[in-house]
Structure formats: structure tokens, C-alpha cells
C-alpha positions in Angstrom: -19.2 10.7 21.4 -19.2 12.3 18.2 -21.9 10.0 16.6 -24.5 10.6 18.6 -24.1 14.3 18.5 -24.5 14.2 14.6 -27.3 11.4 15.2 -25.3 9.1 13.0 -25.4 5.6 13.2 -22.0 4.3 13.4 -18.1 5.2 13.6 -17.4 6.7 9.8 -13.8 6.9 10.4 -13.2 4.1 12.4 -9.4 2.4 12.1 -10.7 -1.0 12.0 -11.1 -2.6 8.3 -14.7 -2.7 7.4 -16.1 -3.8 3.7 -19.5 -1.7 4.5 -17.6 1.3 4.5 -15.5 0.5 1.5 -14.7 3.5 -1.2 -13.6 2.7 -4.8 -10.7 5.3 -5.6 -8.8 5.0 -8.5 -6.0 3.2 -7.5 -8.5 0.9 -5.8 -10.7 0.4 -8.8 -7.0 -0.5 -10.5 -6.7 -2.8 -7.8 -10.0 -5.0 -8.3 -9.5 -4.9 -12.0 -5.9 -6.7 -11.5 -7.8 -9.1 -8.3 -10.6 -10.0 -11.7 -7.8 -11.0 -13.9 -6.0 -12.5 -11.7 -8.9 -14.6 -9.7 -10.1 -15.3 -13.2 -6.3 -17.4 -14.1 -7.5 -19.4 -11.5 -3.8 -20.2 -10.1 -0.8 -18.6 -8.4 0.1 -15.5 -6.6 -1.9 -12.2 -7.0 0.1 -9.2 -4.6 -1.3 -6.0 -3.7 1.5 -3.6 -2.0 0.6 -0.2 -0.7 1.7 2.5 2.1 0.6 1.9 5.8 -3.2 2.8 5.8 -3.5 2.8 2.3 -6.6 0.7 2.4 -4.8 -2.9 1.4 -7.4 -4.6 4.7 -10.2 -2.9 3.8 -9.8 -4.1 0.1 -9.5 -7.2 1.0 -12.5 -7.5 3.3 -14.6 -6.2 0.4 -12.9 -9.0 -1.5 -13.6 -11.1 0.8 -17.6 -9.8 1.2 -18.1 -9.9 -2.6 -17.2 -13.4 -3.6 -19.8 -16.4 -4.3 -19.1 -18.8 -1.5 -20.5 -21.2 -4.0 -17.9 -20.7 -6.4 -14.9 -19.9 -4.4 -13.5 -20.9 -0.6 -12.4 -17.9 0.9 -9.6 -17.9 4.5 -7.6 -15.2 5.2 -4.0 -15.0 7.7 -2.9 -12.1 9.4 0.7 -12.9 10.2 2.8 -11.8 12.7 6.6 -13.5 12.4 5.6 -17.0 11.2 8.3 -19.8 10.1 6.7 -22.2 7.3 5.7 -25.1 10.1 3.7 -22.3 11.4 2.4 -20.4 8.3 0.8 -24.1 7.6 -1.0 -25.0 10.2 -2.5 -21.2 10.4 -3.6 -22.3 6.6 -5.0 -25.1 8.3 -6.6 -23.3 11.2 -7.6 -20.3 8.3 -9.9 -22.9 6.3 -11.6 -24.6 9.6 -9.5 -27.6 9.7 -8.6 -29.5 12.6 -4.9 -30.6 12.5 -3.7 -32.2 16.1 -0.3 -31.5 17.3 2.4 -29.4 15.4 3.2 -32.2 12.9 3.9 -30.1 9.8 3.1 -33.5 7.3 0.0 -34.1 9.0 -1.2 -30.2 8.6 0.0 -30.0 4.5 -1.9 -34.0 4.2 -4.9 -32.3 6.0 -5.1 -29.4 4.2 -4.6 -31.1 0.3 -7.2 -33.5 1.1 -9.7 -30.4 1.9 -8.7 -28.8 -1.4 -9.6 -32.3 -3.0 -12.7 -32.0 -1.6 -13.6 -28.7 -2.6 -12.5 -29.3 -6.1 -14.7 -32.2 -6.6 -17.3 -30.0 -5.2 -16.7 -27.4 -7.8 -14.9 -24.7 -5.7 -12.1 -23.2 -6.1 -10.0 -22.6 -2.7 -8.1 -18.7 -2.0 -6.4 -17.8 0.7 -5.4 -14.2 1.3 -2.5 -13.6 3.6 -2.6 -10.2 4.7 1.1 -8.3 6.5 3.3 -10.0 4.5 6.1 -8.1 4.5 6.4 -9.8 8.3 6.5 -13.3 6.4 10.5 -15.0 6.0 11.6 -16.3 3.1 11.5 -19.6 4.6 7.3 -19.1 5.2 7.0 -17.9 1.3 8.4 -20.9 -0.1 6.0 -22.5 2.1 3.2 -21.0 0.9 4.9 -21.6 -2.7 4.6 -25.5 -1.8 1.1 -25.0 -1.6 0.7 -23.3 -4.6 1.9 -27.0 -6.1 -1.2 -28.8 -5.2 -3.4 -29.8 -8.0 -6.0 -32.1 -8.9 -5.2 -33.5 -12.4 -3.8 -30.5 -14.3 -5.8 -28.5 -12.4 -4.2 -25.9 -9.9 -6.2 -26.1 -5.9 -5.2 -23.2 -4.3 -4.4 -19.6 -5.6 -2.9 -17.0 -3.6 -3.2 -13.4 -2.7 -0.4 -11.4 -0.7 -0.7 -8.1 0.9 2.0 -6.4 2.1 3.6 -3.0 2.6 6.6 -1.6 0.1 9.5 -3.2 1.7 7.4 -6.9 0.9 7.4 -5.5 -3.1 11.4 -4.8 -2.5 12.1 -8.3 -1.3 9.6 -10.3 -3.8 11.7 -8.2 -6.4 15.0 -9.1 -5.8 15.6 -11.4 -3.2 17.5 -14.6 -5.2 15.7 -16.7 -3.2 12.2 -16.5 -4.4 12.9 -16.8 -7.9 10.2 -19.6 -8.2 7.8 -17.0 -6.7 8.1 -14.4 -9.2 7.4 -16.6 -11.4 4.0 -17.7 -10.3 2.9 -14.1 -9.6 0.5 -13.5 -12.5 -0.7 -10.1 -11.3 0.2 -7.4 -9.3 -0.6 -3.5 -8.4 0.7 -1.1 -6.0 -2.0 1.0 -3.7 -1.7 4.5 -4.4 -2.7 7.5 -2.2 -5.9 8.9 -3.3 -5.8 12.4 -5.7 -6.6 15.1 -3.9 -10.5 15.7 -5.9 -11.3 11.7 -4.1 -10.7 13.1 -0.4 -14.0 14.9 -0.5 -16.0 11.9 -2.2 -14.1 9.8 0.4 -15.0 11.7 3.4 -19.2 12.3 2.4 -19.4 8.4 1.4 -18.1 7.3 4.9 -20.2 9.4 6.2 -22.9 8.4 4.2 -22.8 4.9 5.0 -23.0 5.9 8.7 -26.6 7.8 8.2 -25.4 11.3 7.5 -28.3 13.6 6.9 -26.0 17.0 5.8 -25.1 17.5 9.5 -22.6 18.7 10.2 -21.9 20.3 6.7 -18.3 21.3 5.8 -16.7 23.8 3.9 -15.8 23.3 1.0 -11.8 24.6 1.7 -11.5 21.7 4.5 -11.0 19.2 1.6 -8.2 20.6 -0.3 -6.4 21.0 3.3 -7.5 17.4 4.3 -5.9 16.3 1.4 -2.8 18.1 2.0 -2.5 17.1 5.7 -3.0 13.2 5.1 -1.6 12.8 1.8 -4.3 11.0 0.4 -3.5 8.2 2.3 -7.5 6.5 4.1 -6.4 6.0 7.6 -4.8 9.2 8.2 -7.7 10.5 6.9 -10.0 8.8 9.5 -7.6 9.9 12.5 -7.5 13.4 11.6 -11.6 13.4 11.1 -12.4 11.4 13.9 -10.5 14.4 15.9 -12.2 16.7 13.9 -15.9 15.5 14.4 -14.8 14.7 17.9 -14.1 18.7 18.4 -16.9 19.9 16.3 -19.4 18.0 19.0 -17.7 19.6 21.9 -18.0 23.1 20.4 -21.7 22.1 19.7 -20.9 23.0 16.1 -22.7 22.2 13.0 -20.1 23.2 10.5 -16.7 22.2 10.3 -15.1 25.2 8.7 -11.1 25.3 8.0 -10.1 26.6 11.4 -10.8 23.8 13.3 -9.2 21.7 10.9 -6.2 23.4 11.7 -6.6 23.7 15.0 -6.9 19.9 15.4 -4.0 19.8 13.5 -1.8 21.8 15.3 -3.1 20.0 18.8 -2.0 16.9 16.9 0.8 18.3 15.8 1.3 19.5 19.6 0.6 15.9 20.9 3.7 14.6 18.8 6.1 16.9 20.4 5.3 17.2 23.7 7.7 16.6 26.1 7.8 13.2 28.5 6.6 14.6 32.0 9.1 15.3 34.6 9.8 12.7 37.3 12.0 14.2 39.2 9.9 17.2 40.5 11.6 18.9 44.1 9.8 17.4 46.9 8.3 21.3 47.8 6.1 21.1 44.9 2.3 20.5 45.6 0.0 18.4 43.8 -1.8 19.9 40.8 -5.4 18.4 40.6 -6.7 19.3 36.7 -10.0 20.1 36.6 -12.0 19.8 33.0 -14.0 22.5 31.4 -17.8 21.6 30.9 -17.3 20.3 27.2 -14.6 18.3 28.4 -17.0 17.2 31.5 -19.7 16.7 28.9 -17.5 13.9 26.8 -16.7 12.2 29.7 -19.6 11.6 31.3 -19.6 13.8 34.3 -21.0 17.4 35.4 -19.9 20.2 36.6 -22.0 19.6 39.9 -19.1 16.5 40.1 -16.4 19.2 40.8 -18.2 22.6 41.7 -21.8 21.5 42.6 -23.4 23.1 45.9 -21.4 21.4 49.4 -19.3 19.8 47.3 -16.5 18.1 48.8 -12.2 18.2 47.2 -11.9 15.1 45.5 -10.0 12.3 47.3 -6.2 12.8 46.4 -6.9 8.9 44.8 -9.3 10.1 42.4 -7.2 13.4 41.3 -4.2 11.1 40.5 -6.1 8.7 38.5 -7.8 11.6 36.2 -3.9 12.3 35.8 -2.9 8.8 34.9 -5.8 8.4 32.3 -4.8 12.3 30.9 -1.2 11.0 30.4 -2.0 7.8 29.3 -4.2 9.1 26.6 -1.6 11.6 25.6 1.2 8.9 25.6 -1.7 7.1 23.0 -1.4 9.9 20.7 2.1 10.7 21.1 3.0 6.6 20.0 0.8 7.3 16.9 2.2 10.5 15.7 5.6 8.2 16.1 4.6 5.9 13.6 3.3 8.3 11.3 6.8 10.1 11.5 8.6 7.2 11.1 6.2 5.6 8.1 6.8 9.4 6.7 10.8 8.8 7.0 10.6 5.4 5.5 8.6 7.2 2.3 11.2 9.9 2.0 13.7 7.2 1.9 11.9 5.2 -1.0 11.5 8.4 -2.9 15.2 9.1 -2.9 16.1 5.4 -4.0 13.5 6.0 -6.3 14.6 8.8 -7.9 18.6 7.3 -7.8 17.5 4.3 -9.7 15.6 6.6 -12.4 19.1 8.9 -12.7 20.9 5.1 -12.6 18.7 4.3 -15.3 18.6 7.7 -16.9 22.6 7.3 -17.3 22.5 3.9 -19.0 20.8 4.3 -21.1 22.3 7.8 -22.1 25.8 5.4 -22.3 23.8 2.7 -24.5 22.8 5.4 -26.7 25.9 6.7 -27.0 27.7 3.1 -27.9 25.1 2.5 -30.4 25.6 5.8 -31.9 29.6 5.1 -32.4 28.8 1.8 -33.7 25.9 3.4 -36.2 29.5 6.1 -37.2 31.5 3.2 -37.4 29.3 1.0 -39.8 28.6 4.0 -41.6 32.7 5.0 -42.1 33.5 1.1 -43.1 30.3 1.7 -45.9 31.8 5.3 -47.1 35.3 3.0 -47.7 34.0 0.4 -49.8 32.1 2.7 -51.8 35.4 5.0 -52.2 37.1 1.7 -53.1 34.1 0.8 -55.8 34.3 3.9 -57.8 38.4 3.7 -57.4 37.8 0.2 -59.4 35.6 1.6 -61.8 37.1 4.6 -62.9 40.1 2.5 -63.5 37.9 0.0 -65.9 36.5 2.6 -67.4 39.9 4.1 -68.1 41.3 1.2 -69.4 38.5 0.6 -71.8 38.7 4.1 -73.1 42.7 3.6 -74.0 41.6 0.2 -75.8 39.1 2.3 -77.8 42.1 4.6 -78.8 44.2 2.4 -79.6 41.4 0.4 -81.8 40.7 3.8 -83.8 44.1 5.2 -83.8 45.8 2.1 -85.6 46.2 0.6 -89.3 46.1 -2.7 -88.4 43.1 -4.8 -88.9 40.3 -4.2 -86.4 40.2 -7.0 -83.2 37.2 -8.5 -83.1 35.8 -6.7 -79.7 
């Protein structure tokens, strides 16, 4: 493997959540400034949304690795599709308790006596439920019920969901979990990483797995990185652990733009390919493929295995398995590039409701400008009119008071008293 080519000591861009290899981006930083205030309320929901890969486990586990056992109980869920019976007693199971049967009564009694207990002890109790957006509206108002337990007037157990978009989308406006938005006290969306992070990114991972400057990159492989992933972590980690993996079969110490992009377009390559024939004609031979070295080298073998001196022709058993692993581990790839096509559709679709809510938005509020604007004419007309009608009033007064001065001076009469 890669690692031991570039004498590190571990996997830096492995899939698998891990707090050790934890980067603070921007949006991340956002993130644990939100967790803070809302871990520091002390009581109910705290969600986290972000893209697929966007780093919502590996927050978490860092989370999760930071916090004072002393102070605060800590269990996390993963969920698959849980109904509330079930989403309990995983609660249960989360925080170590025992809970016999599937009685749902016996799992909540179990559970709010081991919050008791921990308050008395001066804890406070979280549990993080992590793939939420798999969770039915039915498990969140169980997990809403939980929220309810207190000691005194004291909340027990605070909350904190993760989940992907669509889980922001139903929290939002799903009539249903009105009582839930109102207990969320804090919330943030995971964005990708800016394009200047990617290369910070890529040098701490590596730096946490004993990178030494081997291999070195170029500096234009970070800008096309950033580019190819999006800014989004795990992507980033597939497309490096490809390109390491490559760099160690060329025996390279460099990784220079070109094989980024080759990688790339092998990737790209893998996605398309077409699904192998199965109905070959019968003439057809058997095609036995036989690695290069640097393929031999990766996988263990040499290339005495297949051309050494009185070697024999592999056995037909042997050929057809190095097929079945070669398909296999294209069909891998293939399934991924699948799901990062399909999670690319799904953002293209929220950009485009996106961007018809702004115009929605965008066009009341044009229309509530305009109202106010004939009401503000309106007012304005009906003030001009009783103004007019004022100085009608007065220049009549003042009329009429000038024709009683006449006629004052005018006669011979004895003056009125005024």
C-alpha cells in the first residue's frame, strides 16, 4: 500500500470517521461555536445538517473525544429505519443499559431512572443521533418524549441530530414536528470547504499520519483538487487515496497535476464503463489478464509468478478468479461513482428550489413594496385634500372678516364694539 511507500504511519484519507484526523474548516469552526452554545443551554435539540461527506461523523467523534466524561454522559445512535419502540431501546442500548424484552415502558422507566442517577451525580446526559434524515416522524417525537425528562426544573437529556439536507427540509416544514422546532435551540448547516482550506486539509491529514515532506506536491494539484471534489472531505479522501495509491506504483515522489488528472479521468472511466458482456459466442477463447510489475508489486506477487524460468500456464481456476476479483473491484468503484452522481443530482435539484424560493421571495416582496407604496400615495392624496379643504376654510374667514372691516369703516353709524 501507499503508506508504507511514503513510510507513513497510518491511512490519511481513510473513509472511516476518525477524531485524530479531525480538521477545523470554517464552516466546522461555525459548527463547534453553535455545539458551545448550544451544549452550554443545557437542554433540547442542537442539529447539524450537511452534504454527504461533509464531515457531520467526523465532527461528531471529535465532539465526542473532547468532552469531560466527568461533566457530561456522552452515547451516540447510528440509525438505520427505526420506529420510536426501536429508537428507545437503542437509547437504552446507546448509554449501557440493560432493558429485557422489547417492552417499550420498561426501556423509557430504565432509561429516566439512569438519567436520575447521573443528575444526582452531577452529569449532564447527551446523546447524539447521527443519519437522521433515515429517522420517521413517529421516532422524532420519540426522541421529543425524552427531551421531557427532568429532575426538578431541571432538563436530563439534551439532544444533538445529524442529518443530511432532506432531514433540514423535513424538521422545517413537516406540520408534524411543530413541538420539535421549538425545542431546537441551535442549529448550522455544514458547508464545503473554500477552495484556499483543501491544501491545509490535505498536508494536516497527512501530517497526523507521520508525513515527513514525502511525497511533495505541486502546488497547482490544490486548486484542481478543490475543483474536482467540491470542497466536500470525503471526496477529497477518495480521489487522494487513488492518487497516493498511483504515485507509489510509479515509484514517484511528487504528485504533480498530471496524475491528478489522470486518476481522475480513470475514475471518471470507472463510472462509465460498460457492464461486461454475458452473452459472448461460444467460439470465443478465454482471455487470462496478466498484470504489469507495478500492478504485480501491489498485489503481492512477482513476475517469476507468471513469467519466471519453467513456469507452468496458470490453472484455468486461478485465471478466472484474478477475473472475478478485477470485476468485482471495478463493480466497487463503479457503485461509488453512482452515488456520487446521484448525491451530485440531488444538489442540483436543491440549488434550483433554492434559487425558485429566492425569485418566490424576490417577487413578494417586490408586490409588498409596491402595496405599501400605493397606500403611502393614497395617505399622502387624502392629506393634500384636507389641506386644500383648510386653506378653502380660511380664505373664506379671512374674507369675511375683511368685508366686516369695510363695512365698519365705510359707515356713519356708531362703531360695534368688535
Amino acid at each position: 500500500m501507499y503508506d508504507d511507500f511514503y513510510r507513513l504511519s497510518a491511512r490519511p484519507f481513510q473513509l472511516t470517521p476518525d477524531p485524530e484526523f479531525y480538521f477545523e474548516s470554517a464552516t466546522h469552526k461555525k459548527a463547534l461555536s453553535y455545539l458551545g452554545y448550544g451544549l452550554a443551554q443545557g437542554e433540547g435539540f442542537i442539529v447539524i445538517t450537511g452534504e454527504v461527506g461533509a464531515g457531520k461523523s467526523t465532527l461528531a467523534a471529535h465532539l465526542l473525544a473532547s468532552i469531560d466524561p466527568a461533566q457530561l454522559s456522552a452515547a451516540q445512535i447510528v440509525t438505520s429505519k427505526l420506529d420510536g419502540q426501536e429508537l428507545v431501546h437503542m437509547a437504552a442500548r446507546a448509554f449501557g443499559l440493560d432493558v429485557a424484552g422489547h417492552d417499550k415502558a420498561a426501556a423509557l422507566a430504565r432509561i429516566e431512572a439512569f438519567l436520575h442517577d447521573e443528575a444526582r451525580a452531577g452529569r449532564r446526559c447527551l446523546l447524539v443521533v447521527d443519519e437522521a434524515q433515515n429517522l420517521s416522524v413517529e421516532a422524532l417525537e420519540e426522541l421529543r418524549m425524552l427531551s421531557n425528562f427532568q429532575l426538578g426544573a431541571h432538563p436530563l437529556l439534551q439532544i444533538l441530530l445529524l442529518g443530511q439536507p432532506e432531514f433540514r427540509t423535513l424538521l422545517q416544514h413537516s406540520p408534524r414536528l411543530e413541538q420539535l422546532r421549538q425545542r431546537v435551540i441551535a442549529t448550522h448547516h455544514l458547508a464545503a470547504m473554500e477552495p484556499g482550506e483543501v491544501g491545509p486539509y490535505v498536508e494536516h491529514r497527512l501530517a497526523r499520519a507521520g508525513w515527513n515532506g514525502n511525497p511533495a506536491f505541486e502546488p497547482r494539484v490544490y486548486a484542481d483538487l478543490a475543483r474536482a471534489s467540491g470542497g466536500v472531505p470525503r471526496r477529497i479522501n477518495q480521489i487522494l487515496s487513488r492518487v497516493l495509491l498511483a504515485g507509489a506504483l510509479e515509484q514517484t515522489n511528487r504528485i504533480e497535476a498530471g496524475l491528478l488528472r489522470a486518476v481522475l479521468d480513470d475514475m471518471a472511466a470507472d463510472s462509465a464503463a460498460p457492464a461486461p458482456e454475458t452473452d459472448a459466442a461460444p467460439q470465443a477463447a478465454p482471455v487470462t489478464m496478466m498484470p504489469d510489475a507495478a500492478s504485480s508489486q501491489a498485489l503481492g506477487l512477482t513476475t517469476d509468478t507468471f513469467h519466471g524460468e519453467g513456469a507452468q500456464p496458470a490453472p484455468k481456476d486461478t485465471a478466472h478468479a484474478f477475473d472475478l476479483a478485477a470485476i468485482e473491484a471495478a463493480m466497487a468503484s463503479r457503485d461509488e461513482q453512482i452515488a456520487e452522481l446521484q448525491q451530485a443530482v440531488i444538489e442540483v435539484a436543491e440549488m434550483r428550489a433554492a434559487h425558485g424560493d429566492a425569485a418566490a421571495a424576490a417577487q413578494a416582496d417586490g408586490e409588498a413594496r409596491t402595496q405599501a407604496l400605493e397606500a403611502a400615495l393614497s395617505d399622502a392624496a387624502a392629506r393634500i385634500g384636507v389641506l386644500e379643504h383648510r386653506l378653502a376654510e380660511q380664505e373664506q374667514a379671512i374674507r369675511h372678516v375683511l368685508t366686516m372691516l369695510i363695512e365698519w369703516f365705510e359707515t356713519d353709524r356708531p362703531k360695534r364694539a368688535a
